[in-house]
C-alpha positions in Angstrom: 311.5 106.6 184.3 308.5 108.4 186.1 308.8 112.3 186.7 310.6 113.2 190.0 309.6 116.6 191.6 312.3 118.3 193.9 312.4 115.6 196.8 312.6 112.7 194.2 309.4 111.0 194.9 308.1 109.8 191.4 304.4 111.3 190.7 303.4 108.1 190.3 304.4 106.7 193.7 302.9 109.6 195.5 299.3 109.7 193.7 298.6 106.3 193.4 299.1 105.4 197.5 296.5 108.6 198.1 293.7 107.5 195.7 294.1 103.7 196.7 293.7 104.9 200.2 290.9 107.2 199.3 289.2 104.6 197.6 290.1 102.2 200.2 288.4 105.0 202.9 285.4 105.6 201.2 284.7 101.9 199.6 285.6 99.8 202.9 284.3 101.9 206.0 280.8 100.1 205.3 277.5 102.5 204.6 275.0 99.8 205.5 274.7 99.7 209.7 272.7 100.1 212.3 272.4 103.5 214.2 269.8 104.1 216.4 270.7 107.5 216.7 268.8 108.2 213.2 266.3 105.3 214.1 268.3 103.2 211.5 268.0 99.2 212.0 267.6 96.8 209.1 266.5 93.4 210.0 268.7 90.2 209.5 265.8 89.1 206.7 264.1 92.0 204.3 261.3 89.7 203.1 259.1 87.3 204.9 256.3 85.3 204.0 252.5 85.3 204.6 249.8 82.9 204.0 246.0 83.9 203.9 242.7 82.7 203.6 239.4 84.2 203.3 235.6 82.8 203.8 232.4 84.4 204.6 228.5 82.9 204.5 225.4 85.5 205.0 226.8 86.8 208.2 230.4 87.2 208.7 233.6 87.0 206.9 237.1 85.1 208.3 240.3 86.0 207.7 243.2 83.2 208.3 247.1 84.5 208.7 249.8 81.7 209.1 253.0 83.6 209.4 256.7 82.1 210.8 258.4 83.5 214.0 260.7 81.7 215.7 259.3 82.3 219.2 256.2 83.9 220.3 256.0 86.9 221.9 253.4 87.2 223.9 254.1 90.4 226.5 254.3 93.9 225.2 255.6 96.3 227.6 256.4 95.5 231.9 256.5 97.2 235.1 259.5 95.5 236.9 260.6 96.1 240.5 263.8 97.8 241.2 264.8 98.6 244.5 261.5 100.1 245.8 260.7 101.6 241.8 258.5 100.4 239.0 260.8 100.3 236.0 258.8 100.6 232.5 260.9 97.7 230.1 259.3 96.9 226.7 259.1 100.2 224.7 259.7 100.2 220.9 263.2 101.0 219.7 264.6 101.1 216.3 264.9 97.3 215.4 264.3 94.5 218.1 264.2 95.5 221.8 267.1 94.0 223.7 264.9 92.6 226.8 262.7 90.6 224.1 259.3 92.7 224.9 257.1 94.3 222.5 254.1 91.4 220.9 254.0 90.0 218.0 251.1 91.5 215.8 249.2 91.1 212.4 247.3 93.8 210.5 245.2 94.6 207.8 244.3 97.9 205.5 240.6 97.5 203.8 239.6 99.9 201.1 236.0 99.2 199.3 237.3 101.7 196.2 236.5 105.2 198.1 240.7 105.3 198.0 241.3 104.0 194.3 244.9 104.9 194.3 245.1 102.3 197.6 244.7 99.3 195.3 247.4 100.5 193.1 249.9 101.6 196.3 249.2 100.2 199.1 250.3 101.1 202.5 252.8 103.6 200.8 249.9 105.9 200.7 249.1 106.0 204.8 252.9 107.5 205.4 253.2 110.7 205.2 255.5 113.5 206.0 257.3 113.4 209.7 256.4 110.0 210.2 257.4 108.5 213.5 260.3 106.5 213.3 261.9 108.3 210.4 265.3 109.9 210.7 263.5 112.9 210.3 260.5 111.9 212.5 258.2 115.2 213.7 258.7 116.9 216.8 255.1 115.4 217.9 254.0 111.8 216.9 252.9 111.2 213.8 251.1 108.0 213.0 249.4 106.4 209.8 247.8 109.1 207.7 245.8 109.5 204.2 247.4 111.8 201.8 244.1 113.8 201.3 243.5 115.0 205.1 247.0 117.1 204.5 246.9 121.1 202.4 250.8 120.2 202.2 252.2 117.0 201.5 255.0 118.3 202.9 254.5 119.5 205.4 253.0 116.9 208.6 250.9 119.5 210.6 248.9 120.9 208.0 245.7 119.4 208.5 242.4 120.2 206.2 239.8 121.8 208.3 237.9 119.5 210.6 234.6 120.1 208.4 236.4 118.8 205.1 237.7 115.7 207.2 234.5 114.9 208.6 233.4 115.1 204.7 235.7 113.0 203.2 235.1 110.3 205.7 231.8 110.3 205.2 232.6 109.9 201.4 234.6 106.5 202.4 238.0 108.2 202.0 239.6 106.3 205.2 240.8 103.0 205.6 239.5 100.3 207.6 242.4 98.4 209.9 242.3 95.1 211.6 244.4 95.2 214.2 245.7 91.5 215.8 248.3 92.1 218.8 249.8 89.1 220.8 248.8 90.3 224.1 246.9 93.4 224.2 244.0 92.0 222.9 244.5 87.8 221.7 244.6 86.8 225.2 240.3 87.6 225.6 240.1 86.5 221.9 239.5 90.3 220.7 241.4 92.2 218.0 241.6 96.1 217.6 239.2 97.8 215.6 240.6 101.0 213.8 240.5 103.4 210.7 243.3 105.4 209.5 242.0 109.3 208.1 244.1 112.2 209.0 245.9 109.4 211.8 245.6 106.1 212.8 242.1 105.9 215.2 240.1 103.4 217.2 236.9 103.0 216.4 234.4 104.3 218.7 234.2 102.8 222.0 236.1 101.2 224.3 239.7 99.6 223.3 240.3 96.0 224.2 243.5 97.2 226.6 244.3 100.2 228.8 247.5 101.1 231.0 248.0 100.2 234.0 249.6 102.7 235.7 248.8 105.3 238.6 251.2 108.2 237.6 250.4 110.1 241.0 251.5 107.4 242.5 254.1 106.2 240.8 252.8 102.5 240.8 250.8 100.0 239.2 247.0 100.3 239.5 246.3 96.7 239.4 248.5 93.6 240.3 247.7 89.7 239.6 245.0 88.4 242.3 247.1 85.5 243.7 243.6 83.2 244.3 242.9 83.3 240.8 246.2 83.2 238.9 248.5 82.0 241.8 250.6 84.5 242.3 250.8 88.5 242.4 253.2 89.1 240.0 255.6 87.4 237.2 259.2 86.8 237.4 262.0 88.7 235.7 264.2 85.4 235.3 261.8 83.8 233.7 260.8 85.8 231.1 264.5 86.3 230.2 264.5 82.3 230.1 261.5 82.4 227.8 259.3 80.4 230.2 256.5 82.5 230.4 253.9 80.9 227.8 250.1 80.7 227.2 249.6 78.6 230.2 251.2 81.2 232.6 249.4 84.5 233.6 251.0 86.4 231.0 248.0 89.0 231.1 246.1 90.8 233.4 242.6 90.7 232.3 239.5 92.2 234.6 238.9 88.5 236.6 242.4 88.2 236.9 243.3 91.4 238.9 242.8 92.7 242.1 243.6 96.5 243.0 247.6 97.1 243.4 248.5 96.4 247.2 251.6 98.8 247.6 252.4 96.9 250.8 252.8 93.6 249.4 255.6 92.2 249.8 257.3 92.9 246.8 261.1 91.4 245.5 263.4 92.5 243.1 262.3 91.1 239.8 258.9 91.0 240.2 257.0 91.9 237.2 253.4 93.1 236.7 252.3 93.5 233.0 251.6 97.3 232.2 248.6 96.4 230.5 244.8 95.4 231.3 242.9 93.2 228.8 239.3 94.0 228.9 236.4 93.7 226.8 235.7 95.6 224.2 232.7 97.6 223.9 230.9 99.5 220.4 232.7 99.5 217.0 236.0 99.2 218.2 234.8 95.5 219.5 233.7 94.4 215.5 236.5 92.4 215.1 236.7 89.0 217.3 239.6 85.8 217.4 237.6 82.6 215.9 239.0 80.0 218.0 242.0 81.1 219.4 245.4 82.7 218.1 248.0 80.6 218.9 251.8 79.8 218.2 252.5 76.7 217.6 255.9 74.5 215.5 257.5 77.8 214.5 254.3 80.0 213.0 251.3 81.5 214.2 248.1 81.2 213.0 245.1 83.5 213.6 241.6 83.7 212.5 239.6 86.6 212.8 236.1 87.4 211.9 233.5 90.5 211.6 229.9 91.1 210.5 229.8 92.2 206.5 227.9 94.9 208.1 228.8 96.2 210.8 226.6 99.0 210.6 229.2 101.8 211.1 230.1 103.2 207.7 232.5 106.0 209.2 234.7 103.1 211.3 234.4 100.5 208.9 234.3 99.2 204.9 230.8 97.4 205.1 231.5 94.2 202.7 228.8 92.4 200.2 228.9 89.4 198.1 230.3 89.5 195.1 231.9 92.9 196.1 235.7 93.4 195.3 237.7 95.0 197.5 241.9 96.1 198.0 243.6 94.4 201.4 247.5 95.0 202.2 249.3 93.3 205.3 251.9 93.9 207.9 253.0 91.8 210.7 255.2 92.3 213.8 257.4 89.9 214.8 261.1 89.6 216.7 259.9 91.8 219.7 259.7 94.8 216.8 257.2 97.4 217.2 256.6 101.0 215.4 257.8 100.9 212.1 260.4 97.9 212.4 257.1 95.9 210.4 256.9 94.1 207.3 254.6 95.1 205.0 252.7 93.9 201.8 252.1 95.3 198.4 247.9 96.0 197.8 246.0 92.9 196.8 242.5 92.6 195.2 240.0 90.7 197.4 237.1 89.5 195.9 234.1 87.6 198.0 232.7 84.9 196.1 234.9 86.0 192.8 238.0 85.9 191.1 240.7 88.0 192.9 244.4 87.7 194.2 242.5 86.8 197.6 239.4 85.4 196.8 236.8 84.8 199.8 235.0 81.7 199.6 230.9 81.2 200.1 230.1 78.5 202.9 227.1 77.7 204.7 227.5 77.3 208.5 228.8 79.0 211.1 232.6 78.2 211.0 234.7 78.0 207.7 235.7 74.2 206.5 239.3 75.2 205.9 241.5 73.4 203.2 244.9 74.1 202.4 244.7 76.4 200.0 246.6 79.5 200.9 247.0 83.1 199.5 251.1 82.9 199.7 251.9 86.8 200.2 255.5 88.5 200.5 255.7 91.0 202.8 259.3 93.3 202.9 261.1 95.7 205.2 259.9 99.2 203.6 262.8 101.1 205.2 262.4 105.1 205.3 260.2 105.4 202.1 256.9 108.0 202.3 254.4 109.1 200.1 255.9 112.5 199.9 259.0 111.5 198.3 257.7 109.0 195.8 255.1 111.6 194.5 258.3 114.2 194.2 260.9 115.1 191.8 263.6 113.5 193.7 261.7 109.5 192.9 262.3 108.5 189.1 258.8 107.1 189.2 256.8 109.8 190.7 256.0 110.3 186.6 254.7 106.4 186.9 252.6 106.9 189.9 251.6 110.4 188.1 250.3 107.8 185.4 248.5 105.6 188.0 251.0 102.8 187.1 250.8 100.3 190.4 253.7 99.1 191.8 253.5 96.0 191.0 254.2 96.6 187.7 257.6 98.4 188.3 258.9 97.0 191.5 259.2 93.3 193.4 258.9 92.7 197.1 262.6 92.1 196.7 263.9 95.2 195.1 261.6 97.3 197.0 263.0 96.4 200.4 266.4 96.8 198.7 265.1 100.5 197.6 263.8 101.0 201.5 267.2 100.0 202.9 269.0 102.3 200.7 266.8 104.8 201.6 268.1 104.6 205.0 271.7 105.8 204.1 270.6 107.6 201.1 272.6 111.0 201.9 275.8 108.8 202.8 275.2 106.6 200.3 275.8 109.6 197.9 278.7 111.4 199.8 280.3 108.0 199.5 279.8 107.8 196.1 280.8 111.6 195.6 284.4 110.2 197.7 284.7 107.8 195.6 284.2 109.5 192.1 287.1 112.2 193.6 289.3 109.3 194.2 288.8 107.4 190.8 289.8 110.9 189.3 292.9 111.5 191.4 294.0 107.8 190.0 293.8 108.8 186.9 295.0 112.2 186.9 298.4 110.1 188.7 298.4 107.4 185.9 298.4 110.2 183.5 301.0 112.8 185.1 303.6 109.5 185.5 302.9 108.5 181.9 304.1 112.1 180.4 307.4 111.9 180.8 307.8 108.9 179.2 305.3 110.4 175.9 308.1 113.3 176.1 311.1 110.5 176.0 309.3 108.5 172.8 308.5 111.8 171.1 311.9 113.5 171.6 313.3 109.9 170.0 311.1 109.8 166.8 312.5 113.6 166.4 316.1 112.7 166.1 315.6 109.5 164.4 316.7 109.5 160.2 314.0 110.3 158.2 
């Protein structure tokens, strides 16, 4: 019989329930959830596929992404009348945003070999301490950055001096980033030119989109002209319907708006995109749509193109045949935006020779394409940043030490498994410390019940006849 203490509860029925339920607390209550409170959201799918294709002649090069989404979305953010206010909808929250707003977009890093570590890590390298969108995001926004423009890795504000920034990007140590998005720039056939150095930048001159917003006055700055796109403003209930597509007037572009008429007779509903398209002017207009970026059967498919030489070093990674370069790619998608992306490991991109991506010669003006794709997985890279997978706390920071890619340790798979668990790392661990406490109160139970009974067989053996 088990050992009673003074209220006659056997040991063994009293420990047991409390670990079980311990055990039960700490195993069942479920780690893995959304909570937007700490900017957590994990997406239904961790990987996604991308295709690419690459072609250049004397000129130019082309870049071709095919990528799946199951409905385009084609506004970013909205100014929707409410009762005599303009009501922003469409910012970027953690995960999707709930009205369906934010565009669909494709990008891609470009290194020429100033940033050899790039070709070995990727994107990892551009996020740095304080990054917006972490848990632990800084009080001030903190975008793409290279680890070289910091003193302290650390440490998000402490910049190099603007004399050793303005060196090392004239040494090539920056990144060159092409920059698709769904409606601030596709709709006039532009994509965003930018670099990323000590933050993400434009390239100089003018952006292909600016606000539209009056914020003396509270309103819109521009409005649809009704003679050209027939009428002043988009309706609420059918964008929720999802019947706002290419063929509506889904943008407001410079010869498709007229000045904001506050006296207009405007309607609950009514929506005016918060954006102007315009065209691009200097470097930051390099980058062009060939044809036009459309969504079409499930996927998108965009071609873009740029001069080899662009003839701005300091914006952009000036390309030559037979040159080999390192590319990685992210995409947008689901009404996401920040860093609710999916990104790729580094490839090698080679024009006219072998490479993971290799451009092909052609003579002409437009690429011939065939369907031969680049098949690329891109994966949800969770709260991971350079600063902790250079540090003691990462088991690999000795590999990367080494100048081991990632590749060679980690797939697309595991390392969106890795970024996830990264997100509940500290109650992943406090779980795991619960549960370690409750295994040992089991056991301690098991072996307190037990004793009595050792006692019993031991007191036998003694008064058994030698």
């Amino acid at each position: 019989m088990a050992h009673q203490d003074k209220t006659g509860i056997p040991w063994l029925a009293l420990g047991l329930p409390i670990a079980l339920g311990l055990a039960w607390v700490t195993q069942g209550s479920g780690v893995i959830e959304d909570d937007p409170e700490r900017n957590i959201a994990i997406p239904d799918e961790l990987t996604m596929p991308l295709q690419v294709q690459a072609a250049y002649n004397d000129e130019r090069i082309f870049f071709r992404y095919r990528w799946p989404a199951e409905r385009p979305h084609i506004l970013h953010d909205v100014l929707v009348y409410e009762d005599g206010d303009w009501v922003k909808k469409g910012s970027a929250v953690p995960g999707s945003n709930p009205d369906g707003l934010h565009e669909d977009r494709v990008a891609m890093m470009l290194d020429d070999g100033s940033v050899p570590d790039f070709a070995r890590y990727g994107g990892y390298m551009t996020i740095g301490a304080g990054a917006a969108g972490f848990t632990d995001e800084a009080p001030e926004e903190v975008t793409k950055s290279m680890p070289g423009t910091r003193i302290d890795l650390g440490d998000w504000a402490s910049r190099q001096a603007p004399e050793t920034l303005q060196a090392q990007r004239e040494a090539g140590y920056f990144l060159d980033l092409w920059h698709w998005r769904g409606h601030r720039s596709n709709p006039l056939n532009l994509s965003d030119d930018q670099w990323v150095g000590a933050e993400r930048s434009g390239d100089a001159g003018r952006s292909p989109y600016t606000t539209n917003w009056d914020g003396d006055a509270g309103q819109p700055l521009w409005m649809l002209d009704p003679e050209v796109a027939g009428q002043a403003a988009l309706r609420w209930e059918d964008i929720e319907a999802g019947r706002v597509d290419f063929d509506s007037p889904y943008f407001l572009a410079e010869d498709t708006a007229i000045d904001f008429d506050p006296n207009h007779d405007w309607q609950n509903g009514d929506v005016i995109p918060r954006r102007l398209v315009r065209q691009t002017e200097g470097s930051r207009g390099d980058i062009t749509v060939l044809g036009e970026g459309r969504w079409n059967d499930g996927y998108w498919d965009v071609t873009l193109s740029r001069r080899l030489d662009t003839g701005n070093p300091l914006d952009d990674k000036i390309l030559h045949d037979q040159g080999l370069y390192a590319a990685a790619f992210a995409v947008h998608r689901n009404a996401t935006g920040g860093r609710w992306h999916h990104v790729s490991l580094p490839v090698s991109l080679g024009l006219g020779r072998d490479a993971d991506l290799t451009a092909i010669p052609f003579q002409g003006r437009t690429p011939d394409w065939a369907d031969d794709w680049k098949e690329v997985t891109l994966f949800y890279p969770g709260q991971v940043n350079w600063p902790l997978l250079v540090s003691r706390a990462h088991a690999g920071a000795p590999d990367i030490a080494e100048g081991t890619p990632v590749r060679a340790r980690h797939s697309e798979r595991q390392l969106a498994i890795y970024g996830v668990e990264m997100e509940f790392n500290d109650a992943i661990i406090r779980q795991w410390i619960l549960t370690l406490i409750a295994g040992l109160i089991a056991m301690f139970g098991v072996v307190v019940a037990l004793l009595p009974a050792f006692r019993n067989t031991s007191n036998n053996r003694k008064g058994e006849p030698s």
